[in-house]
N, C-alpha and C positions, 0 to 999 in steps of 0.2 A: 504494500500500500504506500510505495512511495511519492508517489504520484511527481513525477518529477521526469520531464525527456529531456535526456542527460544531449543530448542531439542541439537542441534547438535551445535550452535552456530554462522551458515554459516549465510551471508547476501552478500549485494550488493555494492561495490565500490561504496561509496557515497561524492560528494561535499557539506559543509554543505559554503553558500555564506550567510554571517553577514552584517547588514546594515548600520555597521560602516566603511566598507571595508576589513576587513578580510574574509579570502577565507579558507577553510582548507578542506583537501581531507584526509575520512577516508577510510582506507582497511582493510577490516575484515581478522582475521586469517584462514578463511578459505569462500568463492566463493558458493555463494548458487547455486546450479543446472540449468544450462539456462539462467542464470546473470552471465555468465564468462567473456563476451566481452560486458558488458554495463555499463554504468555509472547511478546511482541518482543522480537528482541537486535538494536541499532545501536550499529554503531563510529562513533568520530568520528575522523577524523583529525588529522595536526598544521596540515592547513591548514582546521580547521574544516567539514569536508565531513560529512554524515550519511551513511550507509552501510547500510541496511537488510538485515541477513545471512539470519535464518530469524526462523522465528513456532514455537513448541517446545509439544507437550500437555505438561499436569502432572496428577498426581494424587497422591495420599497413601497412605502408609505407613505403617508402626511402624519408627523409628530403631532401629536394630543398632550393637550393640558387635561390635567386630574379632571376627572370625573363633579360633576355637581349636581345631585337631585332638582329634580322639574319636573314641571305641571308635564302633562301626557302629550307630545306631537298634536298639529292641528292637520288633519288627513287630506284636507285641501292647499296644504301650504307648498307652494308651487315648485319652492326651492327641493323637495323634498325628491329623490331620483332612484329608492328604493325604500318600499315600507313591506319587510315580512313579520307576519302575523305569531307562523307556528317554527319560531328557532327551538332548538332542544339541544342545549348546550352549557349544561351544567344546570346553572340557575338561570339562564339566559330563556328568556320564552318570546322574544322581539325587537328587533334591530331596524333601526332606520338609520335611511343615506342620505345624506345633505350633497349638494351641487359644491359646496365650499369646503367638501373631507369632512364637515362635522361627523359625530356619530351618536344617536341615543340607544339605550338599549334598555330594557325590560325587564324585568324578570324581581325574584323573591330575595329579597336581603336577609342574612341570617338575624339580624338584633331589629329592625325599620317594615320589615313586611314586604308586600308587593310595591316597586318605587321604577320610576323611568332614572336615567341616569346621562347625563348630557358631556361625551367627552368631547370638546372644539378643536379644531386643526389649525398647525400652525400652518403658514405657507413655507414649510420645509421638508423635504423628503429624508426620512431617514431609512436606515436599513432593517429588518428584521427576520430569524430565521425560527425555520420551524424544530424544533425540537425536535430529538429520536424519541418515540413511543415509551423507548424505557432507553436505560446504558444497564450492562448487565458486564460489568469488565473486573474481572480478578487473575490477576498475573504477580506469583512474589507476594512482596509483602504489599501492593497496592490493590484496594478492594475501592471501584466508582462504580455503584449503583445507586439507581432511583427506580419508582417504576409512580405513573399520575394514578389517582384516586377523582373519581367523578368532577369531569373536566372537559372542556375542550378547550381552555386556554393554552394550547400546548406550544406557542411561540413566545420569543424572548427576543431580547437583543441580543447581537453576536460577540458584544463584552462582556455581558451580565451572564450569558453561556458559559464563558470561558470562567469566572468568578464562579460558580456555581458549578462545574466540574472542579477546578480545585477545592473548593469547600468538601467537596464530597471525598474528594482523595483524602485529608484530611483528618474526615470523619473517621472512614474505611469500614461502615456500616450503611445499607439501605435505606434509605430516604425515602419516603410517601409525601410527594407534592401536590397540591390543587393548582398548580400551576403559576402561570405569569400574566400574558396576554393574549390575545385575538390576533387572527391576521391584519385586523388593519391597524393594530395596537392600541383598540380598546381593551375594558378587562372587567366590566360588568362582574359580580358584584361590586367589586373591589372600585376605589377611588384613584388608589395612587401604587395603582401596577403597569400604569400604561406609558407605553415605550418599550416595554418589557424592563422597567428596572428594579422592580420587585419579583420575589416569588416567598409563596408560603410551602411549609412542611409541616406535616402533622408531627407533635410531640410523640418524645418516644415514655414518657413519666416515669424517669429514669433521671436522678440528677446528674449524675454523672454522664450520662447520654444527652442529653437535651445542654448542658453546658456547654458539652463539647463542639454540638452542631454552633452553639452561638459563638462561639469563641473561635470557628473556623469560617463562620460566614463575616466576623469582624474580619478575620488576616485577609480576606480573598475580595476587600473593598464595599460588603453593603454596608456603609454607616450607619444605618438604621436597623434596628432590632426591636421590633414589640413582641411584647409578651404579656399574656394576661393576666387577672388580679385574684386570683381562688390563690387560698393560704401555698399551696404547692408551690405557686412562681414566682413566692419571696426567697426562696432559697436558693434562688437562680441569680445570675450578676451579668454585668456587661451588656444591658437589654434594660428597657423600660417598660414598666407595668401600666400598660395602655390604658386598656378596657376590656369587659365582660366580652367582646368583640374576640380579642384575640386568647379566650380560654381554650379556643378548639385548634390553633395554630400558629406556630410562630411566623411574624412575617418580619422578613429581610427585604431589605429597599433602603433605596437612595443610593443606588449604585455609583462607584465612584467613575465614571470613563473617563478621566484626567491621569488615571492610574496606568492606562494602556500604552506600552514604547511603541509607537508603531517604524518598522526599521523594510526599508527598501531593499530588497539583493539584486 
């Protein structure tokens, strides 16, 4: 899987994720044929080992500002260039298209009830990939698994990927995610997943386990850590005690993508 012709020179837009926390995204000077719109993600480990995890599609979008509760779509509103009814996507049960990239979407909030949700578009295109279904990688002493749990936000950004496979090497235990975002990088229920730079994980109620996701999702750049407020997640550190909200998952967000070298070959 090296993906690389040694011929011409061309290879594959590669993250190479270090297991001291560095992250660094290489771009060949020239796009091997049919790897135009994907990414490589390799760990390396502490004893200098390459780790080839997955190859992820990308494509582009219009960046979204966090999500904000509103009154329901007006079905006459002209701007409006796709209204579906019956989504079934997790909690997702209706998504509308704006002529301007907006996006609303529908559906059952866990703590708010049934709520529309309004993410706006910036006028900028950013990138975003789809996630592998699961990672299922153990080689040596490096265990990166995940596998989603009732979801179909199974896209992220292709930094926040790379942070979130290292966190996981780190871990070197299975993770159960409700995911990130949408293809167009919404992330219904959720507020502030879109762009992909959040994702949640179910607790493992394990202090010793659940610190340790948090304290690898620090090194691997999400600043942000909530955790909920039942007596259990006073015992836990490096994380904030949000809300009744995040008793069912930790969420990491605020990705840092100032974090990423990006290095020309």
């Amino acid at each position: 899987m090296a993906m690389v012709d040694y011929f011409s020179g061309a290879g594959i837009a590669t993250y190479h994720i270090y297991h001291d926390g560095k992250i660094e995204k290489h771009i060949p000077q020239e796009i091997l044929k049919g790897y135009e719109q994907k990414y490589k993600y390799v760990y390396h480990d502490k004893d200098n080992n390459e780790h080839e995890i997955c190859i992820a599609d990308w494509h582009t979008t219009k960046k979204k500002r966090n999500g904000v509760t509103v009154s329901a779509p007006n079905r006459s509103d002209t701007n409006i260039i796709e209204y579906k009814e019956n989504v079934n996507e997790g909690d997702t049960q209706k998504r509308v298209k704006y002529a301007n990239g907006d996006i609303a979407e529908y559906g059952k909030h866990p703590t708010r009830g049934l709520i529309w949700r309004l993410y706006r578009a910036f006028d900028e295109e950013i990138e975003i990939v789809r996630m592998p279904d699961e990672i299922n990688y153990v080689k040596g002493s490096v265990t990166i698994k995940y596998r989603f749990s009732n979801t179909k936000r199974r896209y992220t950004g292709p930094s926040p990927l790379a942070g979130f496979i290292g966190a996981l090497a780190e871990i070197g235990f299975e993770l159960t995610t409700t995911g990130s975002c949408f293809y167009e990088a919404s992330c219904f229920p959720s507020a502030e997943h879109v762009n992909g730079k959040s994702v949640d994980t179910s607790y493992k109620l394990d202090v010793n386990q659940d610190q340790k996701i948090i304290n690898a999702m620090a090194k691997f750049h999400f600043n942000e850590r909530f955790i909920g407020i039942k007596p259990y997640f006073y015992k836990l550190s490096n994380a904030i005690n949000k809300d009744a909200l995040h008793n069912t998952h930790l969420h990491s967000g605020d990705f840092d993508f100032d974090c990423i070298t990006e290095i020309e070959n």
